[in-house]
N, C-alpha and C positions, 0 to 999 in steps of 0.2 A: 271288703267293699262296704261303702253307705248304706244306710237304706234306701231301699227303693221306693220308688213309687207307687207301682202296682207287685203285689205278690200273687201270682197263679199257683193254686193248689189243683195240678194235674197239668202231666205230660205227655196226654194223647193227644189227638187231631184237633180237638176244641179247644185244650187249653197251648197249645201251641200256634193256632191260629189268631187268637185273640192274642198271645205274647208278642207275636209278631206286628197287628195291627197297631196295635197299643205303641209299641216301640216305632212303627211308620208313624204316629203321632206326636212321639219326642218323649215317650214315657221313659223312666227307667223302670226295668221288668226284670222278675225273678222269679223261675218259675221250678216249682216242688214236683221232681216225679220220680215215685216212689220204686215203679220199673215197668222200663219204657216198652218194653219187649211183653210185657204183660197187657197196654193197650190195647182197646177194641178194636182201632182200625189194623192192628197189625190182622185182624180174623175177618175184616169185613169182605163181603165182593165189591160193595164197591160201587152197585146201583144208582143213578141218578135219576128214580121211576117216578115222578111225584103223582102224575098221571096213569102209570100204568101200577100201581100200587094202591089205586083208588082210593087215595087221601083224599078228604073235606074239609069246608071249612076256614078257619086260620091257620091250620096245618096243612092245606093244599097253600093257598093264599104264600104261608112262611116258603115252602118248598119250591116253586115257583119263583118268587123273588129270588131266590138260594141259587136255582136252576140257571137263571138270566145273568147273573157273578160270574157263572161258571170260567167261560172262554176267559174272558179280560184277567181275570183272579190267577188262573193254574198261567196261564203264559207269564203275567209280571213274576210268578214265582218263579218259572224255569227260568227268566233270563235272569234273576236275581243268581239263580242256584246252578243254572248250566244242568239241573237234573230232569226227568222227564217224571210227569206225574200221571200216564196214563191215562189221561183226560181224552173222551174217546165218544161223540156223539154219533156212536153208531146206530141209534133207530133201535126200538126196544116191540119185540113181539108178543103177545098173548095166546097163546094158543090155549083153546080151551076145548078138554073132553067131554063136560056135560053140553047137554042145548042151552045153547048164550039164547037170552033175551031178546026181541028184535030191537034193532037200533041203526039209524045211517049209517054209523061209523065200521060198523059190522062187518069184516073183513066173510065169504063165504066159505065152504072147504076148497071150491075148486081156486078161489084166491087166495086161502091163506096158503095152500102147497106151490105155488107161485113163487111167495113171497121167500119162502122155505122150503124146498125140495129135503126130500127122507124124513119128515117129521113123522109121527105115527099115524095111521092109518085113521084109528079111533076120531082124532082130530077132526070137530065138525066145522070151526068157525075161530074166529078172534078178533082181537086191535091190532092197527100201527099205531107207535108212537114216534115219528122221525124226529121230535127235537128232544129227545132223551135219549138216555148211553147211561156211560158208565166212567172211574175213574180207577188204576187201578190203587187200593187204599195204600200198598204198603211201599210204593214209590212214592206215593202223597205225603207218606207221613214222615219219609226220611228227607225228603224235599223241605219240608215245614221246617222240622229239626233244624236242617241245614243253613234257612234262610235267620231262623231264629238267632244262629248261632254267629253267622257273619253280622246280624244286624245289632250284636252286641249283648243280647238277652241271658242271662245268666241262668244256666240250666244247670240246678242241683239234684244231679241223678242219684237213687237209692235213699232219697231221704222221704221220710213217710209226717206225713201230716197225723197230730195225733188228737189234738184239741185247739178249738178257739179259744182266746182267752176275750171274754166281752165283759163289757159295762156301761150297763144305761143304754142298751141297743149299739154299743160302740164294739169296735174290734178294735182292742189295744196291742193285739196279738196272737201269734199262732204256737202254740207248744210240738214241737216234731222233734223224730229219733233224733236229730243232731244237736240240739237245744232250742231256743225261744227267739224266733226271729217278729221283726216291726217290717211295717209296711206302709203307707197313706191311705192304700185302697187292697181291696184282698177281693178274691175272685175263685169261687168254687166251681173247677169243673173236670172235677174228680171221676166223673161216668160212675160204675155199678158201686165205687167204694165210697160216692158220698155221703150217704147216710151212715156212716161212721163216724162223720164229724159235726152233722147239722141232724135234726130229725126233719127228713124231706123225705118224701114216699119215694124213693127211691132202690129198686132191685136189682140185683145180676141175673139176667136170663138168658141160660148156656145155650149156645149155636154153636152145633158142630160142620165144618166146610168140608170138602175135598177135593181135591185138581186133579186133572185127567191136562193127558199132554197129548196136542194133534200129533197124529203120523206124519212122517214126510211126504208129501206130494199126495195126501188123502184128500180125495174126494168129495169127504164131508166134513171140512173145514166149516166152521163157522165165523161169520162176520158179525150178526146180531145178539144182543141180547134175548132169551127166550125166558119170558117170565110166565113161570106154567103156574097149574092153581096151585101142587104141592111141592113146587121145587121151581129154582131159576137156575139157569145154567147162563156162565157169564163169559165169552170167549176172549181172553187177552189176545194182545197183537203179535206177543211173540210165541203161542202157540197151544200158551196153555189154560185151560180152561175151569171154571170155578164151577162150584156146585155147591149154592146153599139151600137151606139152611135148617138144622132142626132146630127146636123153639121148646126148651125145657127148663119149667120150674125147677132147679133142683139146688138152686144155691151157686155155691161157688165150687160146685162136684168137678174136679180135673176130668182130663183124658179123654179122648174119644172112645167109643164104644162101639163094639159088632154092630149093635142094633140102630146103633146112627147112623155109625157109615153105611150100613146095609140099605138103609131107610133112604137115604140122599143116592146112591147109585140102582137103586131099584125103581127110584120115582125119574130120575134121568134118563135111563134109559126105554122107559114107559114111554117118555114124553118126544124121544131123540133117541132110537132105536142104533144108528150105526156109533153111539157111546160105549155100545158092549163090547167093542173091539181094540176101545182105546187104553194106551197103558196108565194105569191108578198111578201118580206121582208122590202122591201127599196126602196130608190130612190136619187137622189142625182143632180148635177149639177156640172159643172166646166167650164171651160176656156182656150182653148187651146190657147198658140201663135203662130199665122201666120204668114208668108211671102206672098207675090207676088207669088213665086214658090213653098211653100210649102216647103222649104230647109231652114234647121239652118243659123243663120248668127255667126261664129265663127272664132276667131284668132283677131290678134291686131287690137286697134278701131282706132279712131281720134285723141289720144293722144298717146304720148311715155311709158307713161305708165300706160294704159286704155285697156283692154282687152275684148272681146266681148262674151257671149256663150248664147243665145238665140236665138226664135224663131222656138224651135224645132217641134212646130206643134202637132200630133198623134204620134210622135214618139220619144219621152220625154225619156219616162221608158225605152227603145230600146236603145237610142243612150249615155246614163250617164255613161256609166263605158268606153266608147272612147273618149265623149266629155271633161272628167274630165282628163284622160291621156295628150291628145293633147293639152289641154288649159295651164295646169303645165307645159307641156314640152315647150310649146312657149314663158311662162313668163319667164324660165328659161335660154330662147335663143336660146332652139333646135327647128325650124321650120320642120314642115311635108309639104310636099308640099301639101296633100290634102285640107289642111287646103285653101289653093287657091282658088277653087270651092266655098268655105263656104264665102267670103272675105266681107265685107258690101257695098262695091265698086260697085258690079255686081249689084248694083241698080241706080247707077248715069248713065242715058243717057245722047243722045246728047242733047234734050233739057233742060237737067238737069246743061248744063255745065255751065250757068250762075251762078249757086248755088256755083257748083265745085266751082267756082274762088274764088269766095268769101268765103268760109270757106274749103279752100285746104288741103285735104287729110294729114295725116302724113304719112312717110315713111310707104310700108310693111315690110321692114325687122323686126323680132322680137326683143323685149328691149334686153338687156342683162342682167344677172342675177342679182338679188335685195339682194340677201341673200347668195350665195355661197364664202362669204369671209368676214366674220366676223371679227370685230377687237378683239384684247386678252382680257381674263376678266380676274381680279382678282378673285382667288379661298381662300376657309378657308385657314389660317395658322395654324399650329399645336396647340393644345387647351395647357390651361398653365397648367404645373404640378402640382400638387395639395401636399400640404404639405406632409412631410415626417412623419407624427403621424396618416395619415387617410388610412384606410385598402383600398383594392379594392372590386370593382363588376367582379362578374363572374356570367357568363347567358352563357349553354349550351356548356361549357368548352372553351369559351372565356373571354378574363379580359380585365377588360375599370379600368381607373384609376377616370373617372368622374361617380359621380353618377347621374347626370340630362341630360335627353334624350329630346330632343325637338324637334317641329313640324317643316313642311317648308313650311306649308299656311299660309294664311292671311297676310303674308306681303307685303306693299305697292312696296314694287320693291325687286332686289335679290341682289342688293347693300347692301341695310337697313339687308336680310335675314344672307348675308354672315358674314356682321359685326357684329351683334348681334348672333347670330352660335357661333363666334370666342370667343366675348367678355365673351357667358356662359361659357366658358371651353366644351361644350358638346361635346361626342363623338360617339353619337349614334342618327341621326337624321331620323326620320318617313317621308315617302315617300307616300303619295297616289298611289296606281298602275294607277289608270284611270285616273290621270291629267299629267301622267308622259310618254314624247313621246320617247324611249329609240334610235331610227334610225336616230337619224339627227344630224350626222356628225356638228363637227364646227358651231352647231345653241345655239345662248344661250338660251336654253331653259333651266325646272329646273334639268333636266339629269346632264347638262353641267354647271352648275351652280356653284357645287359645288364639291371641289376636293373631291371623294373618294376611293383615295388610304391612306386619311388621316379620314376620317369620315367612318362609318360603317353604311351600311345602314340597316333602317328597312321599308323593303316593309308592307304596309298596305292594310289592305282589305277596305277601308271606302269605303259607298254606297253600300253595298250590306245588302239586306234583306232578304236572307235566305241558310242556309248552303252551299247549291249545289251550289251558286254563289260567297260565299267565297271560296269554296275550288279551283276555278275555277282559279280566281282573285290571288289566291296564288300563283297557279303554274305560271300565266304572271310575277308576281313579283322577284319569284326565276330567272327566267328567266330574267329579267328585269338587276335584280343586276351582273347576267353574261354577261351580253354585256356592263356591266360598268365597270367591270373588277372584281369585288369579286366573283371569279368562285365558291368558297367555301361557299357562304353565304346562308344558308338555315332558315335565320329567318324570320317570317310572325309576324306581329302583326296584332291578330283576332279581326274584328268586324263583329257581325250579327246585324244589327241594320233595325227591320222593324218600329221602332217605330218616326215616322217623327217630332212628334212636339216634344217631349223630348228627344228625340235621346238616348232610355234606353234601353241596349243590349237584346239580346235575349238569355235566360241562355240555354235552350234547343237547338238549332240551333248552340250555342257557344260551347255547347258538341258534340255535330255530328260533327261539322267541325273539333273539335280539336282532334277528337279521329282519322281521317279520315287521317289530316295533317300528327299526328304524325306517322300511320304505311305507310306515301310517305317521313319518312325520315326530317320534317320539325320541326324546333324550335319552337313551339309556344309560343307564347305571346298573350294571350286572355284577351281582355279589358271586363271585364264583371261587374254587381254590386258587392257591398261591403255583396257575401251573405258566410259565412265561408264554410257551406257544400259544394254548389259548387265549392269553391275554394280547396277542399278537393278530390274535383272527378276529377277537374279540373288536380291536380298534380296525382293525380294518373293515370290518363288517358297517363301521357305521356309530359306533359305540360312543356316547360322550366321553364315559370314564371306564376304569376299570377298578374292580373292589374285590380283593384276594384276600382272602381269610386271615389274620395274625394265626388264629387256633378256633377250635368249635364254639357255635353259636351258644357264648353264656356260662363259657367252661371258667373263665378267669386264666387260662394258662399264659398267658400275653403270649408274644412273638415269638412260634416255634419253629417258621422258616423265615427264618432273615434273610438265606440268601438267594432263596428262590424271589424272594420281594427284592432285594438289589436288582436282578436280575430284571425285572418286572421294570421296576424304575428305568434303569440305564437304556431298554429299547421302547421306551414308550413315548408318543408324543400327543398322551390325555393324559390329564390328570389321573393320579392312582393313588386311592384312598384305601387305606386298611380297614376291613370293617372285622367285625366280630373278635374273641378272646382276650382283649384288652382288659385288665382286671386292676392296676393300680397306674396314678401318675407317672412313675416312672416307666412304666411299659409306655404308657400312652406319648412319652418324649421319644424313649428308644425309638419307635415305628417312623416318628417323624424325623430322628436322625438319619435313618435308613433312606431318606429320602421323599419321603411319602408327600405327597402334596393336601392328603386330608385324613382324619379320623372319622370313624365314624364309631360311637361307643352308646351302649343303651343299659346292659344290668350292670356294669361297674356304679355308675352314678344311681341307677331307681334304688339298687338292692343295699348301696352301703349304710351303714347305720346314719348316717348325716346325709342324703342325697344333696342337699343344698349345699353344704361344702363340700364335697366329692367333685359336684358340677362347676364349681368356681374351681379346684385343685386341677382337674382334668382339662379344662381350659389353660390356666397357668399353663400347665406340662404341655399342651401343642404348642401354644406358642413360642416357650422357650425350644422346644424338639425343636422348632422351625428355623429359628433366631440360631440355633446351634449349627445346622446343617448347613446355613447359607453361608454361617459366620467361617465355616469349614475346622474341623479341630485338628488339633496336632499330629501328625505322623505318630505311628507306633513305634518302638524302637524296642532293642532288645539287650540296652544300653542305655544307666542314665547318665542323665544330662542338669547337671546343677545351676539352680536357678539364679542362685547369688553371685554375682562376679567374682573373677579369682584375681583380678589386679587393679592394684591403686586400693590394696587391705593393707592396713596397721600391722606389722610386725614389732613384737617389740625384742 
């Protein structure tokens, strides 16, 4: 790949969130996580308390803003992702065993056991908090993951950041295990392991968790959060219950410990007495980042174009859908002044000022934008008309004059993509919906890559493994292709594909979705095997085309059932295009002597040493395949037949 635009050092919730937002801005993102499974949010509960955790200040202020995100933020994510991120404003309690303070808010004993039936007895008094909850972290964070990864973000797992390489306040680069990557802008939000690459007051401080799992049909199920003075107890929806947290200097010390867990289920059941009955599931560990103050350190770093988002302490999961906001808006040059409070600065005293001098501050004003003014790209040119003796393709009352439809992956860059595009003649190119980011204006991403008011698109479902997720994936697609201007376009090409190592459709799954697509109105094109009944129910169902494997997706084997594809041809009355194991022009004629009414072909042309002539070669070959099949060839025989005449020859 190019370089990117932004490169994110850290692949927990913050730097994933910010990957994400960045990329809804038209960035291209790359983000460094050294192991993902190591992340804070995988250990967090998960709390949204900004109020019942009696934050002040700019850190109430920031949490709050955070809080009000919340709804809008996790829902565009689940319908992006179809995952659930336990986002849960269930109403958060305080129960407290010393004598609270007088206050209006002041819940009494006889109203806090109201509020709470079985809490312990000791209990004099507390708070409601009803617009706080909780989120649960480790659906959140694979959720993030997930959206990051559809929206095209390139996540380089197990690679560790090891040094900046700067000059003159500049990041000209970052040295990591893999080698020495470039970026425009770079963005640290690495949690407890930043201070390994910046000097930023930054620590890992160990929390150890534990889950307890409700009984069936118990009694004292819980609905609320219960934020006690020495423990919160966090109730998931599906039954199981969290218990944080201890809070220990001790480094980056593994393992949980007697004395933790003992500590976390002693102060639980203190607080929530019928806990002692419940069965212990788990246990776990993590690593919060710390400050001095306990506050984020966020907004521009030491360089011009170095950005800061760590530090966030216990309040990680809380503060991601404003720190990911505010950090995009700053790279892009809109500063928040809260962002002020957060500054990395506010840890240089006076006798710090020797240091100051010597490695002096960059400006705070924010960079100015890296990516909102792109230079012009060249877009496909009109594909070459195709001789005046070969018929056309019509698929679902549109007509293409080419019959080879080709893919827009695997190509090493969208120069090579566009040129070879151009050089096939093709006029119908496949789109992955979930690599395809369709909102970002003027980013050459593969949206913008390619003119299509001249190419036709075909949205695809790839990666999805099972109907309810294509049909999903569909309707992003339709939509997709209307903000690129074919408001008209209702074609999907289907794959249900659960099968990971051969990548062999799903015939069952491939009928439910297409039966589903076609009464929303959609073209189907279902990439399914070479099986002829299916492809029988397939067109009946509704189906524009039908698209029967040559051989596996990307094997190069070309056409390993011919005659199940005759077959296919002779009782069809859609069009039947070959898609996938095409690997050289000759295969790609064969398919079309068979009868085929289209190709569809994507790693012969991205992956051959020349894609640009590959893509012109692969062309040739349908059309001649085509030119052949109509032209009808010779009988076989098992006897020859001499071409030269036998009379009115010279004897002498």
């Amino acid at each position: 790949m190019g370089q990117a635009d932004v490169l994110v050092i850290g692949g927990g919730i913050v730097g994933l969130a910010i990957a994400t937002e960045l990329r809804h801005q038209g960035a291209t993102v790359t983000v460094l996580s050294r192991d993902f499974n190591a992340a804070a949010g995988h250990a967090a509960a998960g709390m949204l308390a900004p109020s019942a955790e009696g934050l002040t200040g700019p850190l109430l202020t920031l949490s709050q803003r955070s809080l009000a995100h919340y709804p809008d933020w996790s829902h565009k994510l689940e319908e992006l992702t179809g995952q659930e991120t336990g986002y849960w404003p269930c109403g958060i309690l305080t129960p407290l065993l010393s004598q609270p303070p007088a206050s209006p808010e002041l819940l009494g004993p006889v109203a806090i056991h109201n509020y709470q039936p079985h809490l312990s007895t000791k209990v004099t008094g507390g708070y409601w908090y009803p617009a706080e909850g909780q989120a649960d972290s480790r659906a959140l964070l694979k959720a993030l993951r997930m959206a990051a990864q559809e929206l095209g973000v390139e996540i380089q797992e197990g690679v560790t950041a090891q040094a900046f390489l700067q000059h003159n306040h500049h990041v000209n680069g970052i040295l990591t295990s893999h080698g020495q990557q470039q970026a425009g802008h770079y963005v640290l939000a690495a949690g407890a392991w930043s201070s390994g690459l910046l000097p930023v007051p930054v620590k890992p401080r160990k929390g150890q968790l534990a889950a307890l799992l409700t009984p069936t049909d118990s009694p004292y199920r819980l609905n609320r959060v219960l934020y006690g003075e020495h423990i919160y107890i966090v109730p998931r929806q599906d039954g199981r219950i969290i218990l944080g947290a201890t809070n220990e200097d001790v480094g980056f010390a593994p393992h949980n410990t007697a004395a933790g867990v003992a500590q976390l289920l002693n102060e639980a059941t203190r607080l929530y007495p019928p806990l002692a009955d419940f069965p212990l599931q788990d246990c776990w560990w993590g690593y919060r980042p710390v400050t001095p103050d306990e506050a984020p350190i966020l907004g521009p770093g030491q360089c011009d174009n170095l950005t800061l988002a760590t530090g966030h302490h216990r309040n990680g999961i809380l503060l991601t859908p404003i720190t990911a906001k505010l950090i995009v808006d700053s790279i892009q040059g809109t500063h928040d002044s809260l962002l002020d409070a957060f500054h990395w600065e506010r840890f240089i005293t006076t006798s710090d000022s020797q240091v100051a001098s010597i490695h002096p501050p960059a400006p705070k004003s924010s960079p100015s934008p890296i990516y909102s003014h792109p230079s012009p790209m060249q877009t496909l040119s009109s594909p070459p008309i195709p001789a005046a003796d070969t018929d056309s393709l019509m698929i679902a009352g549109r007509t293409f004059s080419s019959r080879l439809m080709t893919g827009s992956g695997k190509f090493d860059n969208f120069d090579t993509m566009r040129a070879s595009l151009a050089a096939s003649g093709s006029q119908i190119v496949t789109v992955a919906v979930r690599r395809v980011q369709t909102n970002a204006p003027g980013h050459e991403g593969l949206a913008q890559a390619i003119d299509w008011t001249k190419i036709w698109m075909l949205p695809n479902t790839a990666g999805c493994t099972n109907a309810e997720e294509a049909i999903r994936v569909a309707r992003l697609g339709r939509e997709m292709a209307k903000l690129l201007g074919q408001e008209d376009n209702n074609f999907v090409k289907l794959e249900v594909i659960p099968d990971a190592k051969y990548l062999l459709p799903d015939p069952i799954g491939t009928l439910r979705a297409a039966e589903q697509l076609v009464k929303e109105g959609f073209a189907v094109l279902p990439y399914v095997n070479a099986d002829p009944i299916l492809a029988k129910y397939l067109e009946e169902a509704g189906c524009a085309t039908v698209m029967p494997l040559g051989s596996p997706i990307g094997s190069g084997q070309g056409v390993r059932n011919a005659a199940n594809i005759r077959i296919i041809v002779e009782n069809a009355n859609i069009p039947v295009v070959v898609d996938a194991g095409i690997g050289s022009p000759s295969e790609a004629a064969e398919s079309m002597e068979l009868g085929a009414d289209a190709l569809l072909i994507n790693t012969a042309i991205a992956k051959a040493q020349d894609p640009v002539k590959m893509g012109r070669a692969m062309g040739l070959a349908t059309e001649a395949g085509r030119l052949a099949y109509v032209a009808g060839r010779i009988p076989v025989k098992a006897y020859a037949s001499a071409s030269s005449p036998l009379t009115g020859t010279i004897t002498g």
